[in-house]
C-alpha positions as CSV (number, residue, x, y, z in Angstrom):
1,X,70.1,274.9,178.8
2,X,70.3,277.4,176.4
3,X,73.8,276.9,175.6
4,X,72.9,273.2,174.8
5,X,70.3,274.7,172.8
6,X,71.8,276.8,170.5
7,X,74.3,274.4,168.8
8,X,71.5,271.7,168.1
9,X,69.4,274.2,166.6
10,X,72.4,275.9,164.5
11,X,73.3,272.0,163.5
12,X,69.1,271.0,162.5
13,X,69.1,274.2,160.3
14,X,72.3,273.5,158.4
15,X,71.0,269.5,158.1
16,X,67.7,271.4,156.3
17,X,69.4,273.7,154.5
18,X,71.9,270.5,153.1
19,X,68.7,268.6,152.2
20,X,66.9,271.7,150.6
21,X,70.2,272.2,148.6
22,X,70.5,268.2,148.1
23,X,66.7,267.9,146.8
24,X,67.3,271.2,145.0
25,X,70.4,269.4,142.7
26,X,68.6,266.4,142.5
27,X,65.5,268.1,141.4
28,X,68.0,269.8,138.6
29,X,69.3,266.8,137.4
30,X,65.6,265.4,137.0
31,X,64.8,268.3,134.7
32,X,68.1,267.8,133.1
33,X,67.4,263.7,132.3
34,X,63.9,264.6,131.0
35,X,65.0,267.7,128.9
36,X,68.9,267.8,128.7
37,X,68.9,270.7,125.6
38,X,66.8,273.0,128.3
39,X,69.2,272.8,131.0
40,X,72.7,272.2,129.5
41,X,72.1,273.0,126.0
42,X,72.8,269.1,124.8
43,X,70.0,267.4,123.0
44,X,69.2,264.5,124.5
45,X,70.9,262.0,121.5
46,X,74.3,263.6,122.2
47,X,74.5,263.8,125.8
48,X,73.7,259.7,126.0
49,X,76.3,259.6,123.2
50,X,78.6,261.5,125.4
51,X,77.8,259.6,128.8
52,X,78.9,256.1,127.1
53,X,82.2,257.6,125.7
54,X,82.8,259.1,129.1
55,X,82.1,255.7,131.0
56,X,83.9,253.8,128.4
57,X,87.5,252.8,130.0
58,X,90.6,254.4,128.2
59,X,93.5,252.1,127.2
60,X,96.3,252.6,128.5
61,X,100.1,250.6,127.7
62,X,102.7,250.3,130.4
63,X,106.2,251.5,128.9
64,X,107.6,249.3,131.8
65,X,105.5,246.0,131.0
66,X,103.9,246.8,127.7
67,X,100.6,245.6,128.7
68,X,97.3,247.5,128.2
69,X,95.8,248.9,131.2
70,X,91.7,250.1,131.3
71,X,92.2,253.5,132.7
72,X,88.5,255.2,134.4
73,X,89.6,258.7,134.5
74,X,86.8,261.7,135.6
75,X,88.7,264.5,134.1
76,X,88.5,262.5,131.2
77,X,84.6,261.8,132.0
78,X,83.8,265.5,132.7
79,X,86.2,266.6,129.5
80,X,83.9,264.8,127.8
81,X,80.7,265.7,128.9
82,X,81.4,269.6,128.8
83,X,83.2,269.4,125.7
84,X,81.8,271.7,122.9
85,X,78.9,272.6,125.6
86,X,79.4,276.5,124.9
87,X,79.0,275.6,121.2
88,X,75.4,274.2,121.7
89,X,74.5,276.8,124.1
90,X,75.3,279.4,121.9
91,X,73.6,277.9,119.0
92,X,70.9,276.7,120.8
93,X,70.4,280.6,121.5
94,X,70.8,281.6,118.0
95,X,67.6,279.7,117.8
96,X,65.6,280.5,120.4
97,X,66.4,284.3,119.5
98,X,65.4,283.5,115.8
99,X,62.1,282.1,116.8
100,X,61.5,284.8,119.4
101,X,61.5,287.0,115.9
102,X,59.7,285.0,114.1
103,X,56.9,284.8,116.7
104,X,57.2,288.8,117.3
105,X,57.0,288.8,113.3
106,X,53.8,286.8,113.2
107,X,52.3,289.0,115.8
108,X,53.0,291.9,113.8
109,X,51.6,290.8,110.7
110,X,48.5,289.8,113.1
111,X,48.2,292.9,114.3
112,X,48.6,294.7,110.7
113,X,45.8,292.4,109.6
114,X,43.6,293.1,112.5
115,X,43.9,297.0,112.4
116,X,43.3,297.0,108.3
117,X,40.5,295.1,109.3
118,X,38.9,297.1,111.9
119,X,39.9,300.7,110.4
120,X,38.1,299.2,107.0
121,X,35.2,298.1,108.9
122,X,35.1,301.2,110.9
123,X,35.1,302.9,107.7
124,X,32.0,300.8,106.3
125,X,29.7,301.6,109.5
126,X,30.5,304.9,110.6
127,X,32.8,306.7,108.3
128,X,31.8,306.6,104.8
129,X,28.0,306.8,106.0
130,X,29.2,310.2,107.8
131,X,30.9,311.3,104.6
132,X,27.8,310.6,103.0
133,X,25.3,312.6,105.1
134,X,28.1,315.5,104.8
135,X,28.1,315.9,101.2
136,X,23.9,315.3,100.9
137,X,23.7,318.3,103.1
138,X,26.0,320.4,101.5
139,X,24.3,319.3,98.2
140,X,21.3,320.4,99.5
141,X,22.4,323.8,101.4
142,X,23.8,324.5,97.6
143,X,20.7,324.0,96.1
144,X,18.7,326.3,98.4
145,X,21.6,328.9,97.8
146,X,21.2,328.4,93.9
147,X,17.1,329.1,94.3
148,X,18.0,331.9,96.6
149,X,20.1,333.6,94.1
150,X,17.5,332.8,91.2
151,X,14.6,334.1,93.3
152,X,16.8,337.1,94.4
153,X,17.9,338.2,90.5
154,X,13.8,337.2,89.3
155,X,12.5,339.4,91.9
156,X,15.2,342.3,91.0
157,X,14.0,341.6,87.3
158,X,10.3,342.5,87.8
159,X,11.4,345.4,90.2
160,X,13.3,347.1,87.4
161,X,10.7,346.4,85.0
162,X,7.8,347.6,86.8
163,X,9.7,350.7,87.9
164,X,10.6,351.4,84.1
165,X,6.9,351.1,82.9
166,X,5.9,353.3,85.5
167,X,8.5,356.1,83.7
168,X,7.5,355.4,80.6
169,X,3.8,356.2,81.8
170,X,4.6,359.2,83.4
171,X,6.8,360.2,80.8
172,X,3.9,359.7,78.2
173,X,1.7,361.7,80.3
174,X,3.8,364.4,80.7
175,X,4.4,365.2,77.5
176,X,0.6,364.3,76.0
177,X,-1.2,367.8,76.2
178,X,-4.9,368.1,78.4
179,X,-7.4,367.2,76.2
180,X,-10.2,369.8,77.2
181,X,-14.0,370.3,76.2
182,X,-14.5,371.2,72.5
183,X,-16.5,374.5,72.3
184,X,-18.0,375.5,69.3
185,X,-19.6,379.0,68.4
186,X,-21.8,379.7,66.8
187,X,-22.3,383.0,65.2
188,X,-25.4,384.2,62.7
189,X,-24.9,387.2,60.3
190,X,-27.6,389.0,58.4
191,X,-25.6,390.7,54.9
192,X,-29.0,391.9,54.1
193,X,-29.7,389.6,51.0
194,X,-32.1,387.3,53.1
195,X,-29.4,384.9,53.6
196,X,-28.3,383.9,56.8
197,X,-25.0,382.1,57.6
198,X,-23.7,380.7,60.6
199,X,-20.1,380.2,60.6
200,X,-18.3,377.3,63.1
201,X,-15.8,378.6,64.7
């Protein structure tokens, strides 16, 4: 039994893998009829082109009987169905890579747009109002400084000027002499003649 098995089991999964690989190729070929230039690299107008040169019969004349024979050869078929393939291919890449640049170029010049964009509009709301309120403070901070200093050299001024008057006071005192009491004598001589004098001394 599990001899008899083993073969029929072996035999169904080679019978599923030729119809996986049978669906797979037809499946291709699909793809290729709908889009021929995604698959082989032939747009679609020259591989019908091609297709009715390769089934068109080749005339062929008989040394022996000179008569013209139609001649159905698949080398001939597939010679011309692959010929100049590599060309398109290649081409057909040149073109996809030079619109894989330009598409990377667009999204560069996107993304240039979109960061001049945001940096200027992040410099509207947040930096240049920040810059702003910088400067005003320092503006301000300088102007206390300047009425600091000018309060600082007024207050110096009057200092020096008080202290100077108050020299020049003591000075003056110093050198004016006491003023005392006034004292006057008086002194009252007889010389005999019946006249009396009192000089002021």
């Amino acid at each position: 039994m599990a001899d008899g098995g083993g073969p029929s089991s072996s035999t169904g999964g080679a019978v599923r893998s030729a119809q996986d690989a049978t669906h797979s190729v037809q499946e291709r070929l699909r793809t290729a009829r709908k889009n021929p230039e995604k698959e082989i690299g032939i747009p679609l107008e020259e591989l019908e082109r091609r297709q009715r040169e390769a089934r068109k019969p080749r005339q062929f004349v008989s040394s022996e009987s000179s008569r013209s024979f139609d001649v159905k050869s698949s080398a001939r078929a597939q010679q011309v169905m692959s010929q100049g393939v590599d060309k398109y291919q290649r081409e057909k890449r040149q073109r996809d890579l030079k619109s894989t640049f330009t598409t990377l170029r667009k999204v560069q010049v996107l993304l240039c747009v979109f960061g001049a964009g945001f940096f200027g509009w992040l410099a509207v709301t947040y930096l240049l109002p920040q810059y702003a309120a910088v400067q005003d403070r320092n503006r301000r901070m300088q102007l206390r400084y300047d009425r600091a200093q000018q309060s600082m050299v007024g207050w110096r001024d009057s200092n020096g000027s008080s202290s100077s008057s108050d020299a020049v006071t003591a000075s003056t005192a110093t050198n004016t002499p006491p003023v005392g009491p006034v004292v006057r004598v008086f002194r009252v001589h007889d010389d005999g003649d019946g006249v009396t004098r009192r000089p002021i001394e």
